[in-house]
C-alpha positions as CSV (number, residue, x, y, z in Angstrom):
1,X,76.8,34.4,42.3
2,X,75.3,31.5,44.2
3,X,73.8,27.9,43.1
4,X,70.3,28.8,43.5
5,X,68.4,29.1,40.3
6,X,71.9,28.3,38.1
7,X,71.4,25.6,35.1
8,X,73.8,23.4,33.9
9,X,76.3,24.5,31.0
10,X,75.3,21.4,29.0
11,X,72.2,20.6,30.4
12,X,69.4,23.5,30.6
13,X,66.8,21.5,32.0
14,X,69.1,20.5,35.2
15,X,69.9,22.5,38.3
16,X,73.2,23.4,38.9
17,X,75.6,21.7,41.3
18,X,79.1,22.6,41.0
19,X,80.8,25.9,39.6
20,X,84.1,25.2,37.7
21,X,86.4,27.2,39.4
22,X,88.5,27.4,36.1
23,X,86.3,28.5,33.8
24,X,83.7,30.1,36.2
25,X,80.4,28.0,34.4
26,X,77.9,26.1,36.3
27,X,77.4,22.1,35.8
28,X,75.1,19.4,37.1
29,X,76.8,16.8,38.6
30,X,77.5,14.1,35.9
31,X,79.3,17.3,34.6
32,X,82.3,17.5,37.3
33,X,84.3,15.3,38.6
34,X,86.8,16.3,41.2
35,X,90.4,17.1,40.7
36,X,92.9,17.7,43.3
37,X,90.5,18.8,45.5
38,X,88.0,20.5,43.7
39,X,85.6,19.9,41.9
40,X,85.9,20.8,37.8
41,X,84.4,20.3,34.5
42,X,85.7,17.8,32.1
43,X,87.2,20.1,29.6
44,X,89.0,22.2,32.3
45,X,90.5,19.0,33.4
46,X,91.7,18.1,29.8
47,X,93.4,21.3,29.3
48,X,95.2,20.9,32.6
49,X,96.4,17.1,31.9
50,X,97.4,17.8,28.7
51,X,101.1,20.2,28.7
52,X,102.1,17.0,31.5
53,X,101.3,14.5,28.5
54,X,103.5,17.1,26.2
55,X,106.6,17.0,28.8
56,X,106.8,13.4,29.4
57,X,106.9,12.8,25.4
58,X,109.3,15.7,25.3
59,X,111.7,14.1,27.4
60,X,111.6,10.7,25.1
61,X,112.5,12.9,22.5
62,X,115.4,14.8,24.3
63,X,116.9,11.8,25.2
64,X,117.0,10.4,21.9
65,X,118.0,13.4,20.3
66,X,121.3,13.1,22.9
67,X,121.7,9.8,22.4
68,X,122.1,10.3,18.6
69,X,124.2,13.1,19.0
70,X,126.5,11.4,21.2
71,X,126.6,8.7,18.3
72,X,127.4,11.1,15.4
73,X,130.1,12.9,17.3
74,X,131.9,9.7,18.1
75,X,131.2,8.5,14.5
76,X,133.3,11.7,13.0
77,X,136.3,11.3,16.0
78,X,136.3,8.3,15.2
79,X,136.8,8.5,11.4
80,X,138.7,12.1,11.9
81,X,141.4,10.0,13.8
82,X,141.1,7.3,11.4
83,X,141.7,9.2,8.7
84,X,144.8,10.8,10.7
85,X,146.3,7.3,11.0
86,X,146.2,6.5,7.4
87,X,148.5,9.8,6.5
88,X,151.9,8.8,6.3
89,X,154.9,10.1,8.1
90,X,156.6,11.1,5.7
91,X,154.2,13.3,5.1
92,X,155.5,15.6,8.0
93,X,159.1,15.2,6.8
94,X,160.0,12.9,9.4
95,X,162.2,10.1,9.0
């Protein structure tokens, strides 16, 4: 399907300049912009910036989810062998 006699997605009453080659629609030219190369429409662009947005806050919250886990194991050791320290010895029939 070629350019000629193609109207713009959002705007009827303005030829077509671009086709998105995601979502296969014509646009005018204050419709695209270009992205890595070729030339898209706005909401095509959106949905492929938005799962890098997702994985750069879901590595925030993988490293404070380690970083707290890290904590609260060394918090019980740390109180398991405190606790171990307090029993006496003659609790193990030793001398």
């Amino acid at each position: 399907m070629s350019l000629l006699n193609q109207r713009c997605f959002n705007h009827v009453s303005r030829e077509a300049a671009a086709r998105c080659p995601s979502c296969q629609r014509f646009y005018c030219r204050e419709c695209v912009t270009e992205h890595e190369g070729r030339m898209m429409c706005a909401n095509c662009v959106a949905r492929l910036k938005a799962p890098q947005a997702r994985a750069r806050s879901g590595g925030a919250v993988w490293a404070i989810f380690s970083v707290g886990g890290v904590l609260v194991a060394w918090l019980i050791f740390y109180y398991l062998g405190m606790g171990l320290a307090r029993i006496p010895s003659t609790f193990h029939g030793g001398l």
